[in-house]
C-alpha positions as CSV (number, residue, x, y, z in Angstrom):
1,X,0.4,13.5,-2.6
2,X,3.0,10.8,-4.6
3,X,3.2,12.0,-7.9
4,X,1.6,9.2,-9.5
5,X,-1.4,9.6,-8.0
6,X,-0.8,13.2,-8.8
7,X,-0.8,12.3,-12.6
8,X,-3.7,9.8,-12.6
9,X,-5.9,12.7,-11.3
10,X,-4.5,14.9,-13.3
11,X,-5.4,12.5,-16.4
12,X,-8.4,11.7,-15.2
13,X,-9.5,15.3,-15.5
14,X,-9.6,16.8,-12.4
15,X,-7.9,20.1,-11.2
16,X,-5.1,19.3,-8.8
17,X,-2.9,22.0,-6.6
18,X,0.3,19.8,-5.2
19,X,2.8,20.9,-2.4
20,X,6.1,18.7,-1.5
21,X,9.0,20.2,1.2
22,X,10.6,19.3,-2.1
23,X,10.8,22.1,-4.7
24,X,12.2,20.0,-7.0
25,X,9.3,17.6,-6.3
26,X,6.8,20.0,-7.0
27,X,8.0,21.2,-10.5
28,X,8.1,18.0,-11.4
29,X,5.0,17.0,-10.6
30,X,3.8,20.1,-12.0
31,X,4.9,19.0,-15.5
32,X,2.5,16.2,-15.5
33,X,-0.5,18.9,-15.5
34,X,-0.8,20.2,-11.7
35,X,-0.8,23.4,-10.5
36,X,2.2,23.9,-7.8
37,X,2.3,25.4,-4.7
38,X,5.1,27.0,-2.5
39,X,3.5,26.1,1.0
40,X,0.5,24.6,2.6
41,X,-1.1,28.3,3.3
42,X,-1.1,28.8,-1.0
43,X,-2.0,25.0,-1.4
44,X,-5.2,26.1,0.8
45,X,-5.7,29.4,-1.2
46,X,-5.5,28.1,-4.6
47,X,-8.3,25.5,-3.8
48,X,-11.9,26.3,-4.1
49,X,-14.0,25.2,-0.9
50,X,-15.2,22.5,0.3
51,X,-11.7,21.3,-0.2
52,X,-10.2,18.0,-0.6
53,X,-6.7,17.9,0.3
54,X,-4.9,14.2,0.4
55,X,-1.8,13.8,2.7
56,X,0.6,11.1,1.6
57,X,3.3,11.1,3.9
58,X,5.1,8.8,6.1
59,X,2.5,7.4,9.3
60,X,3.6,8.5,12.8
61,X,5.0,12.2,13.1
62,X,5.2,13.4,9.7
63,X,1.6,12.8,9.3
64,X,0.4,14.3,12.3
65,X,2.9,17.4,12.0
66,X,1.2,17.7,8.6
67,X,-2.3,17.4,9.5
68,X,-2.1,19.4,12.0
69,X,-0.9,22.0,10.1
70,X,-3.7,22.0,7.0
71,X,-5.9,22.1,9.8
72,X,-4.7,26.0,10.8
73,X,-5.2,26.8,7.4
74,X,-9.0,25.0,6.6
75,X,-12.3,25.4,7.2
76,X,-15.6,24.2,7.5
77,X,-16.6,21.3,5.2
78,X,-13.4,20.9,4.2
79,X,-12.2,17.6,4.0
80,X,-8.5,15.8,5.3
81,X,-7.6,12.4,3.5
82,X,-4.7,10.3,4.7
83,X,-3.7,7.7,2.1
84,X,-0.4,6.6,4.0
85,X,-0.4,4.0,6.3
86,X,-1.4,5.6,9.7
87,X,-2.8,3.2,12.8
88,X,-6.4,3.5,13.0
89,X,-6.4,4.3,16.4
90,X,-4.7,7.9,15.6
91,X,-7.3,8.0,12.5
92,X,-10.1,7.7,15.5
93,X,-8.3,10.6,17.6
94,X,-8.0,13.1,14.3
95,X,-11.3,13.0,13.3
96,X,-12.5,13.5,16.4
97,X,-10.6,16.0,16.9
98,X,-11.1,17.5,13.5
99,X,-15.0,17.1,13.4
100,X,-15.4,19.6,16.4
101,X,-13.7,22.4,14.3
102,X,-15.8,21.0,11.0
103,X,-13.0,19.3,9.2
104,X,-13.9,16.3,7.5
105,X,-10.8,13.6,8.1
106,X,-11.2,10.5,5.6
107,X,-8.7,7.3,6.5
108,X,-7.9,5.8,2.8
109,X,-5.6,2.7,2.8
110,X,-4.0,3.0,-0.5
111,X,-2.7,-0.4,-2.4
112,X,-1.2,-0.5,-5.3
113,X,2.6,0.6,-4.8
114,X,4.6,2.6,-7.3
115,X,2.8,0.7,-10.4
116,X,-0.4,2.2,-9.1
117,X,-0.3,5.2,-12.1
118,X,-0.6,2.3,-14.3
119,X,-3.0,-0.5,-12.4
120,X,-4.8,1.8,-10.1
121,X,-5.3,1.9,-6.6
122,X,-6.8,0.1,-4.4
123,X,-8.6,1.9,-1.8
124,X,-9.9,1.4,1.8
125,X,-12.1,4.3,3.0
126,X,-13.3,4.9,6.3
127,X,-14.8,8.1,7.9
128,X,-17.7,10.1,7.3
129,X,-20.0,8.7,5.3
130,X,-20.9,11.5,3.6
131,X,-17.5,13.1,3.3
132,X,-16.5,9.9,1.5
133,X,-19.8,10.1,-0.9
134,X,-18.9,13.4,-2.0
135,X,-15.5,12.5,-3.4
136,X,-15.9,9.8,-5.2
137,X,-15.2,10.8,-8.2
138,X,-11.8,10.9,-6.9
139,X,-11.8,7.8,-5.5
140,X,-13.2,5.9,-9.0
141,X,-10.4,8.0,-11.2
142,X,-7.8,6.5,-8.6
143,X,-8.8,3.2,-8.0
144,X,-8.4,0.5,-11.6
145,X,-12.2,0.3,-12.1
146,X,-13.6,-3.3,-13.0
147,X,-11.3,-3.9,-15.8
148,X,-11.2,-7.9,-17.2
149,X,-12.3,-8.8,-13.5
150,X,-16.2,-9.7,-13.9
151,X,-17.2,-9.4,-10.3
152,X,-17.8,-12.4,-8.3
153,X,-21.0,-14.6,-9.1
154,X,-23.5,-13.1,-6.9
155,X,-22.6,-9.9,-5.9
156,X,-24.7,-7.2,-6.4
157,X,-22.4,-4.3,-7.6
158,X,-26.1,-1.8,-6.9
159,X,-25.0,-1.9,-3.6
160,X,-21.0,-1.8,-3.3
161,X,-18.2,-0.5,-5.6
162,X,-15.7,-3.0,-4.4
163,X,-15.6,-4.4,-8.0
164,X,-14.7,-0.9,-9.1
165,X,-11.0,-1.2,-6.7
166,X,-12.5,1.2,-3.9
167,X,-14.7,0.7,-1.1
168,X,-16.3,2.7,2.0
169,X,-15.1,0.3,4.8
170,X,-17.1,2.4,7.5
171,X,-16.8,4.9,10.2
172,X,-13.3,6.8,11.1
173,X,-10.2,4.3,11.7
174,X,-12.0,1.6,9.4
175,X,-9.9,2.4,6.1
176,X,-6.7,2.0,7.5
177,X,-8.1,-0.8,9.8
178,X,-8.7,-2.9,6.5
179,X,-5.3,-1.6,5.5
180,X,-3.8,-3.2,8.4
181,X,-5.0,-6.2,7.7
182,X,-4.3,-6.0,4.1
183,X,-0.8,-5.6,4.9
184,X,-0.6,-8.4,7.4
185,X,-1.8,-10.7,4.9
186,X,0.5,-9.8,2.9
187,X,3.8,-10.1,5.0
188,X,2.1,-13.8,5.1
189,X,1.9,-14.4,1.5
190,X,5.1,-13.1,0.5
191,X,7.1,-14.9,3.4
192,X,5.2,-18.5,1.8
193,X,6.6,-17.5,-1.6
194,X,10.0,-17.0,0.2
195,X,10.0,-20.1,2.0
196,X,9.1,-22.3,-1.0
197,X,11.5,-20.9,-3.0
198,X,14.0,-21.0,-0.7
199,X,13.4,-24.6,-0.4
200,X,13.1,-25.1,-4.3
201,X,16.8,-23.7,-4.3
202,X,18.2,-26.0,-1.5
203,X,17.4,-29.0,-4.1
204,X,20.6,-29.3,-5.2
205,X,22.5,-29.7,-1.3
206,X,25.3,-31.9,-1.4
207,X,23.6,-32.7,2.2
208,X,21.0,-34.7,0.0
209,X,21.3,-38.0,-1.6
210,X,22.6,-37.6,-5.4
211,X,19.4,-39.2,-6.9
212,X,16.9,-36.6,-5.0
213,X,19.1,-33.9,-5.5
214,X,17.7,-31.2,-8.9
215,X,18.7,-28.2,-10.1
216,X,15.6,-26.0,-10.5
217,X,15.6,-23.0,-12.8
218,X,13.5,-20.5,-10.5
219,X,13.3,-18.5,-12.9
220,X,11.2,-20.6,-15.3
221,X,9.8,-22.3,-12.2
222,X,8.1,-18.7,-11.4
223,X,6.9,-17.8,-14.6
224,X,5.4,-21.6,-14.9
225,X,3.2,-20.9,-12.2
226,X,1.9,-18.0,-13.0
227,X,-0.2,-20.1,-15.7
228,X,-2.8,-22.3,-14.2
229,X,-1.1,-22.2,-10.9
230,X,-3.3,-22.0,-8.0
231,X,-1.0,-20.2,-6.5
232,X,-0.7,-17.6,-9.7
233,X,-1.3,-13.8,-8.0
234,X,0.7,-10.4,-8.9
235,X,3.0,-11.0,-5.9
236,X,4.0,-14.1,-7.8
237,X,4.1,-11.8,-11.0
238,X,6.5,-9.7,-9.2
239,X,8.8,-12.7,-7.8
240,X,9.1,-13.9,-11.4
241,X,10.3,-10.4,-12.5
242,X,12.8,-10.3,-10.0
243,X,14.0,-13.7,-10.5
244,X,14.3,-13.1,-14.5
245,X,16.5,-10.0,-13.8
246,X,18.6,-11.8,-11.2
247,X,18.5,-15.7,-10.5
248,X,20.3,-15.1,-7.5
249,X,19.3,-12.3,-6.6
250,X,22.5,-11.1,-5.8
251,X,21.9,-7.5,-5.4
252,X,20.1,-7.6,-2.2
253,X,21.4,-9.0,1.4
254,X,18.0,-10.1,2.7
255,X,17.5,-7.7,5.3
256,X,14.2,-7.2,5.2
257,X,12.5,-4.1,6.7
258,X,8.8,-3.9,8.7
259,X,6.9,-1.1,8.1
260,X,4.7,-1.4,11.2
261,X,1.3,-2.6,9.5
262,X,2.5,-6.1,10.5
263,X,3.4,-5.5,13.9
264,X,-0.5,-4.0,14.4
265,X,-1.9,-6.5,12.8
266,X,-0.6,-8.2,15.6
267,X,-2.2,-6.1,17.9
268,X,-5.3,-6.2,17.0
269,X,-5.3,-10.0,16.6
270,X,-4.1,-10.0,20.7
271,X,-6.9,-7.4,21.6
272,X,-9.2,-9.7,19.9
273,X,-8.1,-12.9,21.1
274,X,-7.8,-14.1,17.3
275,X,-5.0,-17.2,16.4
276,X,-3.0,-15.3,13.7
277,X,0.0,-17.5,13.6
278,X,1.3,-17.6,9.8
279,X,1.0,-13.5,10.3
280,X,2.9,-13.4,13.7
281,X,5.4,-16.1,12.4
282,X,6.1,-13.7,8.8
283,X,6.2,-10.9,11.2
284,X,8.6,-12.7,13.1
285,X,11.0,-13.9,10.1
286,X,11.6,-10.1,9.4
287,X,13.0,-9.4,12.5
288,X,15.6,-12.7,12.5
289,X,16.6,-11.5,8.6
290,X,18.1,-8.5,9.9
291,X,20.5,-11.3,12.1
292,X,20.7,-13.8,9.7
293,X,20.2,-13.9,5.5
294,X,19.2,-16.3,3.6
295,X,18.1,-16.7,-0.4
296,X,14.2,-16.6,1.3
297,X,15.3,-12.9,2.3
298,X,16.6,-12.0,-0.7
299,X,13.7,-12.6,-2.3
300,X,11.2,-10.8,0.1
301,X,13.5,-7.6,-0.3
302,X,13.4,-8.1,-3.8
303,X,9.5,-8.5,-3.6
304,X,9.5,-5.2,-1.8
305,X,11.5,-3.4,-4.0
306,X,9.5,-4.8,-6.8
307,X,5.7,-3.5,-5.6
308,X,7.2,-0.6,-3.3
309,X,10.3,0.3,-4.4
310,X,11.7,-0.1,-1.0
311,X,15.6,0.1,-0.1
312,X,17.1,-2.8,2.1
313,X,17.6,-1.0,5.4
314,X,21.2,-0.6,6.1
């Protein structure tokens, strides 16, 4: 578990045993109030059953290296989470296999980035119903809670606790399915605010007749719209913070990683004979920036390194 999420369970009162490869990882995180552990086998020992242990660790490998591991150590009623970004399919094939030796396996997509100690996180659970019921007092101290957002004019928060930043999504795959889709979204929102800043730039080509030609303070452009705008949103929030720092943006190339949630989302829209053409087309855009730069680049890299704290591949 990231040790921000560490620290907002931590200050949110519950008791929380952490375990990195990292030793240096683990002291840290247990100065914020956790209890640390040298291994996965004293992780398991130092909980109390049923367990709840949460994996955050890269999708692919990593994750199923790690999970299959807990799993030698666990019992009966105890319960896996992934919050990384795993395909759902492999979330299907876990639990399955997990629920014959008793293990619970929960899918969480987690949203929310490295500000998430501060805003919360947004969570997509899917899995056992039940398994999911019993921890969600873990789930509410994670997730930002209603805040200033009244919830939307005729829902009925009785029945859902999507208001509250988490939400039961349904059966095992479904979390991360939701994730997926999430994260498709936005690869097409950040690639718009790319694209029309890019083009807000370009204003001033000498290609251009003098009289239609402007020299646009992004900058102040970005901030502007995040008033009124109906186009204000916290990736915008994040593109003005970037732009305020550096107006050029000079400290990244514009090579833009994928981190596959794009590529599945994809997928799934082939398997279900869905149009999904602004997602494919952002998708798409990634792969050219690692060929060719421009100032649109720059500013999704600097949108990633703004939510995610992600490093321009190299």
């Amino acid at each position: 578990m990231g040790g921000n999420m560490t620290r907002r369970l931590v200050d949110g009162g519950h008791e929380v045993v952490a375990w990195d490869q990292n030793v240096t990882a683990v002291q840290t995180i247990g100065r914020s109030g956790a209890t640390g552990a040298a291994s996965i086998s004293d992780l398991v020992s130092k909980l109390t059953p049923p367990r709840a242990i949460w994996v955050m660790v890269p999708a692919g490998d990593p994750t199923e290296q790690t999970v299959t591991a807990l799993a030698e150590h666990l019992q009966q009623g105890d319960t896996i989470i992934d919050g990384g970004n795993t395909h759902f399919k492999d979330d299907v094939r876990r639990a399955s296999t997990l629920a014959r030796r008793g293990i619970h396996y929960l899918d969480v997509g987690t949203s929310g980035g490295v500000w998430g100690a501060e805003r919360g996180y947004c969570l997509m659970i899917g899995g056992p119903e039940h398994a999911a019921t019993r921890l969600i007092p873990i789930f509410r101290t994670l997730a930002p809670g209603q805040g200033q957002i009244p919830p939307s004019r005729g829902l009925d928060t009785s029945k859902t606790t999507a208001h509250e930043g988490f939400l039961y999504c349904g059966p095992s795959g479904a979390g991360h399915f939701v994730k997926m889709i999430h994260n498709g979204i936005e690869y097409g929102l950040m690639q718009s605010f790319a694209e029309g800043f890019d083009i807000l730039r370009n204003a001033s080509a000498e290609t251009l007749p003098e009289e239609h030609r402007y020299h646009l303070n992004l900058a102040a452009i970005a901030e502007l719209w995040r008033r009124g705008s109906v186009v204000s949103s916290w990736l915008l929030d994040l593109a003005a913070l970037a732009l305020a720092a550096d107006p050029q943006l000079g400290q990244f190339v514009g090579k833009v990683a994928d981190s596959g949630e794009g590529r599945w989302t994809v997928d799934a829209a082939i398997e279900e004979e869905v149009s999904a053409d602004v997602l494919t087309t952002a998708l798409y855009a990634r792969f050219r920036s690692r060929r060719d730069h421009t100032f649109a680049e720059k500013l999704l890299s600097a949108l990633r390194a703004q939510f995610g704290g992600h490093v321009e591949p190299r």
